[in-house]
C-alpha positions as CSV (number, residue, x, y, z in Angstrom):
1,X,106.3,97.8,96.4
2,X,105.5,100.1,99.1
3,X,103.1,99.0,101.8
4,X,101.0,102.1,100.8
5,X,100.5,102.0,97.5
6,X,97.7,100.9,95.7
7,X,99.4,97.4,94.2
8,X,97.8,95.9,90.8
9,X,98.5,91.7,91.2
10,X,99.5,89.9,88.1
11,X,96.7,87.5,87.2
12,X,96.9,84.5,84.8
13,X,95.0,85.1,81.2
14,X,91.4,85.6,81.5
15,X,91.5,86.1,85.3
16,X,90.8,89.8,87.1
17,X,93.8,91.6,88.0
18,X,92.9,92.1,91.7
19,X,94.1,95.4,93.4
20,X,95.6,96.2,97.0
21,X,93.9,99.2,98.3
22,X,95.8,100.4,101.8
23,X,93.6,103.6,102.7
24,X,96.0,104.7,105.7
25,X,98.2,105.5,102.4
26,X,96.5,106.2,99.6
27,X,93.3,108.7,100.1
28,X,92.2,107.8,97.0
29,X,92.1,103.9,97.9
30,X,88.0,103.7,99.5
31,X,86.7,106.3,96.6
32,X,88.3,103.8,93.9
33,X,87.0,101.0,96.0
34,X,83.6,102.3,95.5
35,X,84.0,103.4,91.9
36,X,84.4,99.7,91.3
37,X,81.4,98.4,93.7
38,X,79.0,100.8,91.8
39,X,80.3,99.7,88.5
40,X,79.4,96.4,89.3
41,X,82.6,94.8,90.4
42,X,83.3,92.6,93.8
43,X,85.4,94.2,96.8
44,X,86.6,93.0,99.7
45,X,86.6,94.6,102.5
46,X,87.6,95.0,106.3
47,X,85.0,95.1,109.2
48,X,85.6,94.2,112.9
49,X,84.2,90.4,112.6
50,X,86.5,88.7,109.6
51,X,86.6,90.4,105.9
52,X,83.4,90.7,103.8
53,X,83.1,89.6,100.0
54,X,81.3,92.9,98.9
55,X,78.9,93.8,96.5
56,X,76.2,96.5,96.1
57,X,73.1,94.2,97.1
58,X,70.6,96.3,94.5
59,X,73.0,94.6,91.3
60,X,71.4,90.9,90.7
61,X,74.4,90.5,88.4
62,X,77.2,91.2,91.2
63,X,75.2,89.3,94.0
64,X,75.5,86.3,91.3
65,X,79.0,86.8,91.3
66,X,79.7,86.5,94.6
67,X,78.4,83.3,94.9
68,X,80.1,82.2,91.9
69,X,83.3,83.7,92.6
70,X,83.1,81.5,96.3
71,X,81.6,78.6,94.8
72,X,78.6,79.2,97.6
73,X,74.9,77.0,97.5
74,X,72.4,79.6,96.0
75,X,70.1,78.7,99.1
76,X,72.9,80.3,101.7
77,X,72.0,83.7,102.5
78,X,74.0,86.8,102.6
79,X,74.2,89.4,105.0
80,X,73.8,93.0,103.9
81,X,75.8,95.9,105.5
82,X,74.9,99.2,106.1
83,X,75.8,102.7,107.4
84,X,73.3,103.8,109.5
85,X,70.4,102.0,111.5
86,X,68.2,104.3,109.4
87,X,69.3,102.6,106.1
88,X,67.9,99.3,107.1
89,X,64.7,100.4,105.5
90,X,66.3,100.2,102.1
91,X,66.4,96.4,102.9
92,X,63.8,95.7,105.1
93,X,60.2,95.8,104.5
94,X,59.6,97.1,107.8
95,X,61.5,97.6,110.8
96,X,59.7,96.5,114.6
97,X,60.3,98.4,117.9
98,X,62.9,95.4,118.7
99,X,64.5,96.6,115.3
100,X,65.5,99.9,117.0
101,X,66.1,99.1,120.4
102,X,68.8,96.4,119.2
103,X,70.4,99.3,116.8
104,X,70.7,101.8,119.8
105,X,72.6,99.1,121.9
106,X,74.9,97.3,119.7
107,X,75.2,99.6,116.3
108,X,77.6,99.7,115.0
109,X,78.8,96.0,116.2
110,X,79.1,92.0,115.6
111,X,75.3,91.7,115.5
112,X,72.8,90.7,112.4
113,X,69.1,90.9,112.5
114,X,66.8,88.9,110.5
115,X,63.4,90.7,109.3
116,X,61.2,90.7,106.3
117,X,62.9,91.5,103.0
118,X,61.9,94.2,100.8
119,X,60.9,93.9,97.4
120,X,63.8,95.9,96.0
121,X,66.1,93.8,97.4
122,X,67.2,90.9,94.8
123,X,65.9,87.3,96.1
124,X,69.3,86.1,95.5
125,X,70.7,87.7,98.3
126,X,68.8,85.9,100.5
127,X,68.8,82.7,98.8
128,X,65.2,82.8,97.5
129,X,64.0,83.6,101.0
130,X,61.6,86.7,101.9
131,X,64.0,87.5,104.9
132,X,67.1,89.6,104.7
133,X,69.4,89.5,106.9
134,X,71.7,93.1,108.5
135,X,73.9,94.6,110.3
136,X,75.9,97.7,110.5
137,X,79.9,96.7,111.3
138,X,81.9,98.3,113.3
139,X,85.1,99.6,111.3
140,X,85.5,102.8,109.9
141,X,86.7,101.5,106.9
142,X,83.8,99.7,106.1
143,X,81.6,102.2,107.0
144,X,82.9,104.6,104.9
145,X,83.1,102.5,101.9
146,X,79.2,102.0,102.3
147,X,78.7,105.4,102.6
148,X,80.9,106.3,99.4
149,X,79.3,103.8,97.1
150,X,75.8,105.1,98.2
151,X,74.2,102.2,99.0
152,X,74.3,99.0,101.4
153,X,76.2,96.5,100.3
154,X,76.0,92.4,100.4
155,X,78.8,90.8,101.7
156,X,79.8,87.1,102.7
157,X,82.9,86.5,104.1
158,X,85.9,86.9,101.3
159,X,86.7,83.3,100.9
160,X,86.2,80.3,99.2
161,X,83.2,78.4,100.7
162,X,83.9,75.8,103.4
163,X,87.3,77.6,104.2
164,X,88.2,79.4,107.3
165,X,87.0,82.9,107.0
166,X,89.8,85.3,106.4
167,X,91.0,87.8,109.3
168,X,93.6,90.2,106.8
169,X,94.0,90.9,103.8
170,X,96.5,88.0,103.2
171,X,93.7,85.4,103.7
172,X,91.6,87.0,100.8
173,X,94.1,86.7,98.6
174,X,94.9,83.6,99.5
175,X,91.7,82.5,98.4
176,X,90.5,84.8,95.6
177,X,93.5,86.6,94.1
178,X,92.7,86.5,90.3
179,X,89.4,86.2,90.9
180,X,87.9,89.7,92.3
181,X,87.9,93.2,91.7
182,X,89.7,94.4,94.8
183,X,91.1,94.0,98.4
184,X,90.8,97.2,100.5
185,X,93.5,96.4,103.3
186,X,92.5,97.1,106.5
187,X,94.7,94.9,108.8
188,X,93.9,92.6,111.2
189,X,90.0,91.9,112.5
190,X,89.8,92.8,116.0
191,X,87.0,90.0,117.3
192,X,88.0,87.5,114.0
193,X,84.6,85.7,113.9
194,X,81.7,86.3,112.5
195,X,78.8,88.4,113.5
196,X,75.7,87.1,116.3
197,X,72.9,86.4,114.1
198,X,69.3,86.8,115.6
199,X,66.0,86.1,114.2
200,X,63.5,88.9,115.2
201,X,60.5,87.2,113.3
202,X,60.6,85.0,115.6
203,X,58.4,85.1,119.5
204,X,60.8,85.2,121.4
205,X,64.1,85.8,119.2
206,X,66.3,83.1,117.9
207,X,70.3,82.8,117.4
208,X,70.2,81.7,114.6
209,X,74.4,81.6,114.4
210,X,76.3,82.9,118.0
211,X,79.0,85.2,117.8
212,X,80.7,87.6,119.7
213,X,77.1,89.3,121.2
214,X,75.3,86.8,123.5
215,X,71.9,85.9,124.4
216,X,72.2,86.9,127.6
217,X,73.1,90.6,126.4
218,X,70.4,90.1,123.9
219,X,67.6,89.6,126.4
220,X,68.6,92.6,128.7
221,X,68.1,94.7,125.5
222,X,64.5,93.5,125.1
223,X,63.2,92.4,128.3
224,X,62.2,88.9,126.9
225,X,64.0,85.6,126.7
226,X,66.4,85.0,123.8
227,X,67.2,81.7,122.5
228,X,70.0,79.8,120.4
229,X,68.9,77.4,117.6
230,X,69.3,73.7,118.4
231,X,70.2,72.4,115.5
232,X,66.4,71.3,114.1
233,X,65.8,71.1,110.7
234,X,64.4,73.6,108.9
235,X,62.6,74.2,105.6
236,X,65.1,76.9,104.5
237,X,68.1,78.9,106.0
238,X,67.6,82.5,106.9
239,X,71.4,82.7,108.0
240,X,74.5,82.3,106.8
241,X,76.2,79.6,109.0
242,X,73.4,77.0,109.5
243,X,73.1,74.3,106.6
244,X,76.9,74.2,105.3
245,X,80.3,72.7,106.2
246,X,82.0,75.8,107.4
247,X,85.7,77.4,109.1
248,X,87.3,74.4,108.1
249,X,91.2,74.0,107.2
250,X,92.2,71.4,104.9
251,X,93.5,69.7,108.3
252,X,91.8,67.3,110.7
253,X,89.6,69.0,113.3
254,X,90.1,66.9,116.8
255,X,87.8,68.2,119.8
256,X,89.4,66.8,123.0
257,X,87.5,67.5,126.6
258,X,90.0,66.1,129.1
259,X,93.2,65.0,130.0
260,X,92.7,61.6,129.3
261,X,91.2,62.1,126.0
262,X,94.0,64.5,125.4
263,X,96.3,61.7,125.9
264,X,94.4,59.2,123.6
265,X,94.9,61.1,120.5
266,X,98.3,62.4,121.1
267,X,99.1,58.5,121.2
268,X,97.3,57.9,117.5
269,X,97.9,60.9,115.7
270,X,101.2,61.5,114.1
271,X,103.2,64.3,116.2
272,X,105.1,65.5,113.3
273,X,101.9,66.5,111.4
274,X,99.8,67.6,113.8
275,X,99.4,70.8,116.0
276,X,97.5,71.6,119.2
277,X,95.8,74.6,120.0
278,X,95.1,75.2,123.4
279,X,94.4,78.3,126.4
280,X,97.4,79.6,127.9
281,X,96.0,78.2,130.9
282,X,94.8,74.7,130.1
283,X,95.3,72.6,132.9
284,X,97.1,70.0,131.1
285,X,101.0,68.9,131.7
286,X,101.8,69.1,128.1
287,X,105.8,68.7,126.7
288,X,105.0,69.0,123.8
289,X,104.5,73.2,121.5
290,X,101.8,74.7,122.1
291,X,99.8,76.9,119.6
292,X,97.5,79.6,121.5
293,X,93.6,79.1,121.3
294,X,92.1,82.4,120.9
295,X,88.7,83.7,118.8
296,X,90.4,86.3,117.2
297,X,92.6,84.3,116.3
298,X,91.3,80.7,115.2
299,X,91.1,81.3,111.7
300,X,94.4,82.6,111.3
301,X,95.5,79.7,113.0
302,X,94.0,77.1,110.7
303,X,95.4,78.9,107.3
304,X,99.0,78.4,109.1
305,X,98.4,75.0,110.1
306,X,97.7,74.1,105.8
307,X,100.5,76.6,104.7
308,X,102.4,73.9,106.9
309,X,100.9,70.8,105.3
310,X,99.9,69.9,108.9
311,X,97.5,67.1,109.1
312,X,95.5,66.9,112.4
313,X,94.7,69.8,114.7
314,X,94.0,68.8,118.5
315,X,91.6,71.5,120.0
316,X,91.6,71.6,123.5
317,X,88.4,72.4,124.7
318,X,88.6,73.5,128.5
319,X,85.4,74.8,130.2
320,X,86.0,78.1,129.7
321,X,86.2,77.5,125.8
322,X,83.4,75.0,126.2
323,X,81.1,78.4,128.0
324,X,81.7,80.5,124.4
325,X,78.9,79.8,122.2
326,X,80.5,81.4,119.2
327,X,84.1,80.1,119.8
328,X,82.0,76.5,119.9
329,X,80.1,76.9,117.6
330,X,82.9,77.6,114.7
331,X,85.0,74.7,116.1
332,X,82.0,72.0,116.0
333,X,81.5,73.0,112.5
334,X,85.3,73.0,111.7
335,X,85.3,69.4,113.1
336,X,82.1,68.1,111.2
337,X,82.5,65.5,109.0
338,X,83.4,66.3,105.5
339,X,80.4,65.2,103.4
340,X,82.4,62.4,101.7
341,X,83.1,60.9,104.9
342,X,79.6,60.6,106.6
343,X,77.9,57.5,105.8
């Protein structure tokens, strides 16, 4: 089939027959997109972070779906999308002074707010919560699918839960062929993980999840400290990205922070199963392939490495890995112990 066309995937009995949408060849690929989102169905979607799960956040029964559909906890919250700053007060029950200031710097871009939910919005998109959390991509694609279906729409990433999040179009169907509506093909992500999360109910603001915006850039916005989350529990979740084993390949997850401990692992773990990723200018005299270490692409990465039944994958984590929070952050949670495993 044509790399253009729209391409309906066989499916076994009972499952969805999930479609290919490529918009840069089809113009009628984002209008049938959102003829299925407002008729209830799930769509995935490009946006500049990794690909969203999609759903129009006012239909209880598709939310429902979409944590069905990626076998998610009910208490994970998603993240609703919209068009324009303006739209956030579909959403939210009221939107502060920080509210605005943060849209006029970094909308449309890889940043979600936290504020008070409002009441039209279904609890079940924020896992029972009274927050919602938003934030207006940046891709023209998934811009204009909001804007087409006519309302903002709830989207996770488009995976199964626990798995890396998905950077193509490949990687979704990897995962959910069968099972969803649609894929709208937009190519590549440009950063390929997920958004900054901030808490603006909280004095002063919260990270609640880093990502590509930093606190630092945060603060300068609104001329008050900005903080990242240290880990301590918490009654409930207002993120996505906080409670659950997530980014994780099938593979072993190895942090390594020096040479020496470089050279430990290499000596226990089984060369012909394992990979390592590393900076093209790690300081280490390695003989041995290298795989590149790079955000955009990490998850990408990970789906190879179980494509290729590899076993163990040796992250080396340099200091100039070690000073990105978000690049951190997904390969702590990558490495975590698989609940199973922790005594």
């Amino acid at each position: 089939m044509g790399a253009g066309s729209t391409a309906h995937r066989a499916a076994p009995d009972g499952a969805v027959k999930t479609l290919l949408l490529n918009p840069a060849t089809d113009p009628e690929a984002l209008p049938r997109a959102a003829e299925l989102l407002r008729s209830g169905e799930l769509v995935a979607f490009p946006t500049e972070t990794v690909y969203g799960l999609g759903g129009c956040v006012f239909n209880a029964e598709a939310i429902a779906r979409i944590f069905a559909v990626k076998g998610r906890p009910a208490d994970n919250p998603l993240i609703v999308h919209i068009a324009a700053p303006e739209q956030a007060a579909q959403v939210a029950a009221e939107l502060p002074p920080t509210y605005w200031l943060l849209a006029e710097h970094f909308f449309p871009g890889p940043l979600t707010v936290v504020l008070r939910r409002h009441p039209a919005v279904p609890p079940i998109v924020s896992g029972g919560l009274d927050t919602v959390a938003l934030r207006m991509p940046r891709h023209p694609i998934a811009l204009e699918l909001i804007r087409l279906t006519g309302e903002p729409l709830a989207a996770p990433s488009a995976n199964r839960s626990g798995r890396p999040s998905p950077t193509c179009a490949a990687h979704v169907l990897e995962d959910l062929d069968g099972a969803i509506a649609a894929v709208v093909d937009g190519g590549a992500c440009e950063i390929g993980l997920e958004s900054t999360v901030v808490n603006l109910l909280s004095s002063p603001p919260v990270i609640l999840r880093p990502g590509a915006i930093t606190a630092e850039q945060l603060a300068r916005v609104l001329g008050e400290p900005v903080t990242y989350w240290q880990g301590e529990e918490l009654a409930a979740t207002p993120s996505p990205g906080m409670k659950y084993r997530h980014y994780a390949p099938n593979a072993r997850v190895l942090l390594v922070f020096s040479w020496e401990e470089l050279q430990h692992v290499l000596r226990t773990e089984p060369l012909t199963s394992s990979i390592v990723l590393a900076p093209e200018a790690a300081p280490f005299p390695l003989k041995l392939p290298l795989r590149p270490l790079r955000a955009e692409t990490l998850y990408a990465e990970f789906r190879a490495a179980d494509r290729a039944g590899i076993r163990s994958i040796v992250v080396v984590c340099t200091p100039e890995v070690q000073r990105n929070a978000a690049l951190m952050d997904r390969l702590r949670k990558a490495a975590a112990a698989r609940p199973e495993e922790q005594p």
